[in-house]
C-alpha positions as CSV (number, residue, x, y, z in Angstrom):
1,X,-14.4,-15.8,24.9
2,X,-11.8,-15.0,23.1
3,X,-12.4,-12.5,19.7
4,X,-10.3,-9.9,17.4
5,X,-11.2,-6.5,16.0
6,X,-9.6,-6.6,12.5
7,X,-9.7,-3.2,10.9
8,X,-7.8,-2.5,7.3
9,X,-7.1,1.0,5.2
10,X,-8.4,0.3,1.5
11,X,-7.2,2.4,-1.7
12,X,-10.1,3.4,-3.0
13,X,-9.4,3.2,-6.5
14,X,-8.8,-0.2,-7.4
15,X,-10.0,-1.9,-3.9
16,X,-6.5,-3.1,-2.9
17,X,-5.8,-3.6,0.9
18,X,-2.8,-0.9,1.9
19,X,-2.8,-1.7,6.0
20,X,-4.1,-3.8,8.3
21,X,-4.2,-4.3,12.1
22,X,-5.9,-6.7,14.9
23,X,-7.0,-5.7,18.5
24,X,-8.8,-6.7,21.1
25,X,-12.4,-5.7,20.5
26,X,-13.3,-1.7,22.4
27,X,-15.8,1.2,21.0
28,X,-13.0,3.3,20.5
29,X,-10.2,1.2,19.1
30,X,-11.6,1.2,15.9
31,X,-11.1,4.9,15.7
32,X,-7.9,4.3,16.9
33,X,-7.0,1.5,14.6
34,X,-8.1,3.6,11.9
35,X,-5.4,6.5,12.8
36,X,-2.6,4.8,13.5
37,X,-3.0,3.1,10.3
38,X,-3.1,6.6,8.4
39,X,0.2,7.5,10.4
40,X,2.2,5.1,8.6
41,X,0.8,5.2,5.2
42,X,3.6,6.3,2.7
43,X,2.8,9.3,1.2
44,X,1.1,9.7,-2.4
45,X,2.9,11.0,-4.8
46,X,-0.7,12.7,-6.6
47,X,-1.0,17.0,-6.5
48,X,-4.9,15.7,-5.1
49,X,-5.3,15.9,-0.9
50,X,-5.6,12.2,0.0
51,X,-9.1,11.5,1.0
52,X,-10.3,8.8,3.9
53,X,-14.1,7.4,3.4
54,X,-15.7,6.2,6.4
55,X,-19.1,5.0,7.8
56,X,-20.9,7.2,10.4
57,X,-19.5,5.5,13.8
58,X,-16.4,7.7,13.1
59,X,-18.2,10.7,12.8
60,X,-16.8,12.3,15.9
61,X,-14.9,15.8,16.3
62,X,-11.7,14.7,17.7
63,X,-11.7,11.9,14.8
64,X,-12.4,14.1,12.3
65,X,-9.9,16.7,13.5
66,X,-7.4,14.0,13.8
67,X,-7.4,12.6,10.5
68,X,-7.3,16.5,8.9
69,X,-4.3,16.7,11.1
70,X,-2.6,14.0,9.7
71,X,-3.3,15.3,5.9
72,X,-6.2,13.7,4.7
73,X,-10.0,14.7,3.7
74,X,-12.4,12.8,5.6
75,X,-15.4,11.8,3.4
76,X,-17.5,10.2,6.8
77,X,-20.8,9.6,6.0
78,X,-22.8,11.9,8.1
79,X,-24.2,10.9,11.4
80,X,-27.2,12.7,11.8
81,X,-30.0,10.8,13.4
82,X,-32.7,13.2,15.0
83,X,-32.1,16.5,16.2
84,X,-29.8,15.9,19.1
85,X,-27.1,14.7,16.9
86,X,-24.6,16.7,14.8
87,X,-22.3,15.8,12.3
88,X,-18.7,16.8,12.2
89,X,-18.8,16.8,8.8
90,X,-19.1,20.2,7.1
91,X,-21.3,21.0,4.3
92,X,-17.6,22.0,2.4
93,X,-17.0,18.3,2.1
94,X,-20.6,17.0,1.4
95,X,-20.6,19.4,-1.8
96,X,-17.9,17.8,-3.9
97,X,-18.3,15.2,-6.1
98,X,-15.6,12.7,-4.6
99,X,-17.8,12.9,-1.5
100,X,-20.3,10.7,-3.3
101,X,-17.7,8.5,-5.0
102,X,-15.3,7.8,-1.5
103,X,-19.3,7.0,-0.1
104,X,-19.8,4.2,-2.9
105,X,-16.3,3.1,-3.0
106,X,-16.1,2.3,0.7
107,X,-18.2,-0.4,0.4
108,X,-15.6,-2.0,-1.4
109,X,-14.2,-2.9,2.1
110,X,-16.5,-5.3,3.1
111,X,-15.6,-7.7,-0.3
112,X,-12.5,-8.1,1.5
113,X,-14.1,-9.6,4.4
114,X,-16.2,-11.2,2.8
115,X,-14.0,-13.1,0.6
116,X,-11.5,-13.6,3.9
117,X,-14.5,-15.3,5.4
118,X,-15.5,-17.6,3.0
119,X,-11.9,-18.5,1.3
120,X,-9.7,-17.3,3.2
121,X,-8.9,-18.9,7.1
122,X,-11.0,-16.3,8.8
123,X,-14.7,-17.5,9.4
124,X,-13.4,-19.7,12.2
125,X,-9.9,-19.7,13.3
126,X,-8.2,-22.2,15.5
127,X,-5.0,-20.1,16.9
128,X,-4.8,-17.9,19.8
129,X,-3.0,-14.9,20.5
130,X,-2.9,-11.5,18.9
131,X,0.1,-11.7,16.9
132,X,-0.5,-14.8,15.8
133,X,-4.3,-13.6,14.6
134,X,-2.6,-10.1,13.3
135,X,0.0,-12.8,11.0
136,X,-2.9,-14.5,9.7
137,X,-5.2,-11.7,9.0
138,X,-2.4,-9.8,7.2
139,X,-1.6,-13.1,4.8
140,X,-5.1,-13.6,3.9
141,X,-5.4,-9.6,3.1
142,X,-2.4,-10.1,1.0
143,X,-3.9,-13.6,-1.1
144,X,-7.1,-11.0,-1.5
145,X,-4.7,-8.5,-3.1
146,X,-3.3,-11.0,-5.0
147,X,-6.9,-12.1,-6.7
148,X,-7.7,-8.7,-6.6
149,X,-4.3,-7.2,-8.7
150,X,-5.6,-11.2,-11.0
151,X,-9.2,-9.1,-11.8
152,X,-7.3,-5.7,-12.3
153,X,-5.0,-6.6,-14.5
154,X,-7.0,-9.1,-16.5
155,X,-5.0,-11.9,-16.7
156,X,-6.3,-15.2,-17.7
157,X,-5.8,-18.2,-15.6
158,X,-3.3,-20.7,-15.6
159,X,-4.5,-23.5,-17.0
C-alpha cells in the first residue's frame, strides 16, 4: 500500500503555510521532517526568539535540544502521562504567556488539512511517486495560502 507522511511549518500569526515536505510514513521522520524544515526557514527579522509550537509526540530530549540549537523556543505541549514519563519541557517555558497562545494557535494546522482534504486534491490521490505527491501537496498548501491571505486581508469576492 502505498501512503505519504505530509508534514508543513505554520506561522503562527496569521495561519499561513511557510514549508512543507512529504515522506514515506516512519515514527521518527516526523521529528525529522519537522527539523529540516526549521533549517531552511529564512530568518525573521523580529528582536523576539522565534518560537515552534508542537504536540506532545515531539516531546523528546534530543528534539527539543535540536530545535533550541537551531534558534527557536520550543512551546511542545508536555508529555506527561503517569509517573514514568518526563517532559523535556521545562517549567521556564510553560510559565510565559506565549506558551499558552503557540498551544491554541497550533491547532490552526489542522484547518490546512482539513481544507486540503476536502477542496483541495488530497483526500484521495491518483499519482504515484514521492515527488510527484511532494509537487502536489505543496500547490494545494499554496491555493490554501492564497484563501487564507483572501480572509486576512478582507477582500471581497470577485463577482
Amino acid at each position: 500500500m502505498l501512503s505519504y507522511q505530509a508534514s508543513v511549518v505554520m506561522e503562527n500569526r496569521h495561519g499561513l503555510i511557510v514549508g512543507t515536505d512529504v515522506r514515506s510514513p516512519s515514527h521518527h521522520d516526523e521529528r525529522e521532517a519537522a527539523l529540516e524544515m526549521l533549517t531552511i526557514l529564512e530568518p525573521i527579522g523580529r528582536r523576539k526568539r522565534p518560537t515552534l509550537g508542537a504536540d506532545k509526540g515531539y516531546d523528546t530530549d534530543d528534539f527539543v535540544e535540536a530545535v533550541r540549537g537551531l534558534g527557536f523556543t520550543p512551546h511542545i505541549s508536555p508529555n506527561v502521562h503517569g509517573r514514568r514519563f518526563r517532559s523535556a519541557i521545562d517549567a521556564r517555558t510553560i510559565r510565559h504567556e506565549g506558551f499558552a497562545i503557540s498551544q491554541r494557535k497550533r491547532k490552526l494546522v489542522e484547518e490546512c488539512f482539513g481544507w486540503a482534504k476536502v477542496v483541495g486534491v488530497l483526500r484521495k490521490l491518483h499519482h504515484r511517486g514521492r515527488d510527484l505527491v511532494g509537487w502536489i501537496f505543496t500547490f494545494t498548501s499554496a491555493a490554501y495560502n492564497l484563501v487564507r491571505l483572501r480572509r486576512i486581508i478582507g477582500a471581497q469576492p470577485c463577482t
